[in-house]
C-alpha positions as CSV (number, residue, x, y, z in Angstrom):
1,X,-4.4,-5.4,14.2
2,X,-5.3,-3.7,17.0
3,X,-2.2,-2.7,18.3
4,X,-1.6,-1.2,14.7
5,X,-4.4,1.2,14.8
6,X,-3.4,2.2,18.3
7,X,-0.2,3.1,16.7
8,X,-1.3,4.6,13.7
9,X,-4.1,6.7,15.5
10,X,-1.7,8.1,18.5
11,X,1.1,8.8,16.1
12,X,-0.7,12.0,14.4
13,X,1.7,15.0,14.3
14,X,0.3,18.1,15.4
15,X,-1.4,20.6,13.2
16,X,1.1,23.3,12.0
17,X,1.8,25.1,8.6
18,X,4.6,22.8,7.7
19,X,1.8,19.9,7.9
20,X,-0.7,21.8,5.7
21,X,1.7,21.5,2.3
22,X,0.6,19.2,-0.3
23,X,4.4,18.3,-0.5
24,X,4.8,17.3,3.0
25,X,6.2,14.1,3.1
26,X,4.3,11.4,5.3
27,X,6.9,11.3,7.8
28,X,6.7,14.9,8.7
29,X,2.7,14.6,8.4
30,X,2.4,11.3,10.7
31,X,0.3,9.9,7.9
32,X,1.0,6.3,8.0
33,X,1.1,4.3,4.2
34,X,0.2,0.9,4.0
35,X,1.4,-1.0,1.3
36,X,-0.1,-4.1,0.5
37,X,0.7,-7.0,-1.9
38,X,-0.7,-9.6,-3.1
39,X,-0.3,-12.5,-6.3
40,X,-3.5,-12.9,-8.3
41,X,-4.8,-15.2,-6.2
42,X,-4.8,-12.7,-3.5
43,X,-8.3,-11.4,-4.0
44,X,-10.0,-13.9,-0.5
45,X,-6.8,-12.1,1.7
46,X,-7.5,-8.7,0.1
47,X,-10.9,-9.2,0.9
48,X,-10.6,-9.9,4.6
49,X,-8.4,-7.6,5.0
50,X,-10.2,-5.0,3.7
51,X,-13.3,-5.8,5.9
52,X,-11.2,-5.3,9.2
53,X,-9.3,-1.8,8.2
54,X,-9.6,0.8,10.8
55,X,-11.9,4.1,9.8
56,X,-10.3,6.2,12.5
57,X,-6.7,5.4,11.2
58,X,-4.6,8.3,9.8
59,X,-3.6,6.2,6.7
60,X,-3.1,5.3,3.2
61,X,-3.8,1.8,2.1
62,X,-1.9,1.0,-2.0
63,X,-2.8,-2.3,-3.1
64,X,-0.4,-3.8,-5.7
65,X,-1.9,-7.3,-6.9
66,X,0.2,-9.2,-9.6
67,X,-2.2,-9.3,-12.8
68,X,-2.0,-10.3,-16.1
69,X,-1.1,-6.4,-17.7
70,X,-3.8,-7.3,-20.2
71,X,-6.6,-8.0,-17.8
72,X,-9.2,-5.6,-16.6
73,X,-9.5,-5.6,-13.1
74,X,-12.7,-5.4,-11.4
75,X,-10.9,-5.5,-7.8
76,X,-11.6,-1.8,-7.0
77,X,-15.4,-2.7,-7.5
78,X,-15.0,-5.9,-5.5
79,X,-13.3,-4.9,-2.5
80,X,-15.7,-1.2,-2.2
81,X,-18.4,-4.4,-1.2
82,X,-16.3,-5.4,1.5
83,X,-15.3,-2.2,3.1
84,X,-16.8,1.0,4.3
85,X,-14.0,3.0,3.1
86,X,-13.6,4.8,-0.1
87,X,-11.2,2.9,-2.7
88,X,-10.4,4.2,-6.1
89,X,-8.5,3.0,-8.8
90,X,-4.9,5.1,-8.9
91,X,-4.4,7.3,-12.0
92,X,-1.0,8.9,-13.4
93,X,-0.5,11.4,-10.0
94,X,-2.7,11.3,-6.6
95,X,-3.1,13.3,-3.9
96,X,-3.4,10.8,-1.1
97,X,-6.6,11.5,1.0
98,X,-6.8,9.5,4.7
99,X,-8.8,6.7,5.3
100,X,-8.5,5.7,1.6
101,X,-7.7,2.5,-0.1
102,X,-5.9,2.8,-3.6
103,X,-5.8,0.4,-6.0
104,X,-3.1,0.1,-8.8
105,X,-4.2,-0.5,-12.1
106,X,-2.6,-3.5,-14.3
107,X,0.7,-3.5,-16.2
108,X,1.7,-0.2,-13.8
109,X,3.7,0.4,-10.6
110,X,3.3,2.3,-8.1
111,X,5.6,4.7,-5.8
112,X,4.9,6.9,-3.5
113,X,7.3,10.2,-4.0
114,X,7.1,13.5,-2.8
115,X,3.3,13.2,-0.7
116,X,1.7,12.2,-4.0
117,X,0.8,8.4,-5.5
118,X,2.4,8.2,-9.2
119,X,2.0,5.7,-11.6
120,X,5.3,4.2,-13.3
121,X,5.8,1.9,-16.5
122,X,6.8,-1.0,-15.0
123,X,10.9,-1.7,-14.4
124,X,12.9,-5.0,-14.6
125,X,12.5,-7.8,-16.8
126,X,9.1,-8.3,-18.7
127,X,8.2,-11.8,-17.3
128,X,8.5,-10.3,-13.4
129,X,5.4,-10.0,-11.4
130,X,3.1,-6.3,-12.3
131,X,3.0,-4.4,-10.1
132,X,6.0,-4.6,-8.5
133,X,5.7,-4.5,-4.5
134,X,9.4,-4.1,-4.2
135,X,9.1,-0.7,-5.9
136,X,5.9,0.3,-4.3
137,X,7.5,-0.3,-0.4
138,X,11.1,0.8,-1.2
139,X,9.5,4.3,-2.4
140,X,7.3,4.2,1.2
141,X,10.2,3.1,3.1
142,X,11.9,6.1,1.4
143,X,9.3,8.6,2.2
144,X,7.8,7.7,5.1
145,X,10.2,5.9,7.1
146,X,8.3,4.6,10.9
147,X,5.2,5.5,9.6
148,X,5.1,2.5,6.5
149,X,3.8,-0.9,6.7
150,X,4.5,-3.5,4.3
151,X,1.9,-6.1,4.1
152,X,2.4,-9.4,1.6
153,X,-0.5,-11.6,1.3
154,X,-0.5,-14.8,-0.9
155,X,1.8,-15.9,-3.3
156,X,5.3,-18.1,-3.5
157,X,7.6,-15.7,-5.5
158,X,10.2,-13.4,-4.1
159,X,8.2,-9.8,-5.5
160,X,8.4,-7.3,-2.2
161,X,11.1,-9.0,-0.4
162,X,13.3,-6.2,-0.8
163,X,11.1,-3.6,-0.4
164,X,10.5,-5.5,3.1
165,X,14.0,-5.5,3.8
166,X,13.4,-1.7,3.7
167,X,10.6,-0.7,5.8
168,X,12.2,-3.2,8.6
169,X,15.6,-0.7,8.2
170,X,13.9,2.3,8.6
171,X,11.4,1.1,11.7
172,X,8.4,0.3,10.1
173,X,6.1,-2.5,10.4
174,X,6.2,-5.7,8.0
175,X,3.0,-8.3,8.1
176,X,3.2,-11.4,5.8
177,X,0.2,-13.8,5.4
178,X,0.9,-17.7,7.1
179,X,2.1,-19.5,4.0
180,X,-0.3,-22.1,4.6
181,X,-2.9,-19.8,4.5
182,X,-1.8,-18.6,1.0
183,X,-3.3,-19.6,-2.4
């Protein structure tokens, strides 16, 4: 973890005009996006992880954690207990701020697409896993390219092994929880 936020707190671009737009894209910016996902037994991972994210990291943390889309989650109100940084609940379009930890809501997906957070009925068949991590780290992959991680905690099912497949491609870095570690 540490050598992470070494790389994420060296790799800031420097300040220019280009970098002020609110349609930069993260690569051009050097704002890193961490995607993370996790099944719905994922909340203990979530939770440490959480407690050990850097303050001083130029990043973007989106949590996608499979839920039943009729459920109301209480995860952005549990893990704001375990963390000093700010974490809100995504809405339709977001502005992504540094040092911020997004949750997505249930029955939703997530991409990441032109420097903002949007919100997306969910795509494939209706039995597969909301929301979908494959979508959420293909679209950072896509945007970001170096300057994505792809972190999967917990869980047996295939959701995010593609989107894995493409942060690896474009040279970012891919973390997946020890399966025996996994509930």
């Amino acid at each position: 973890m540490e050598d992470l936020e070494k790389r994420m707190s060296t790799e800031t671009s420097a300040a220019s005009p280009e970098n002020d737009s609110a349609d930069a894209s993260a690569e051009d910016s050097g704002l890193h996006v961490v995607g993370v996902a996790a099944s719905a037994g994922g909340l203990e991972a979530l939770s440490q992880l959480v407690q050990h994210l850097p303050q001083s990291a130029n990043a973007i943390y989106v949590i996608a954690q499979h839920m039943s889309p009729t459920h109301k989650s209480v995860l952005t109100s549990l893990l704001a207990r375990e963390t000093s940084l700010p974490v809100e609940e995504l809405g339709r379009e977001t502005d992504p701020v540094p040092g911020t930890i997004y949750i997505t809501p249930p029955d939703t997906d997530v991409m990441l697409e032109g420097g903002k957070l949007r919100l997306r009925n969910p795509a494939g068949h209706p039995a597969s896993p909301k929301p979908s991590a494959d979508r959420l780290f293909k679209s950072i992959a896509q945007e970001c390219g170096e300057n994505c991680v792809g972190i999967v905690l917990s869980g047996t099912g295939s959701d995010g092994s593609y989107g894995v497949q493409a942060i690896r491609e474009c040279g970012g870095i891919t973390i997946a929880q020890d399966p025996s570690s996994a509930k």
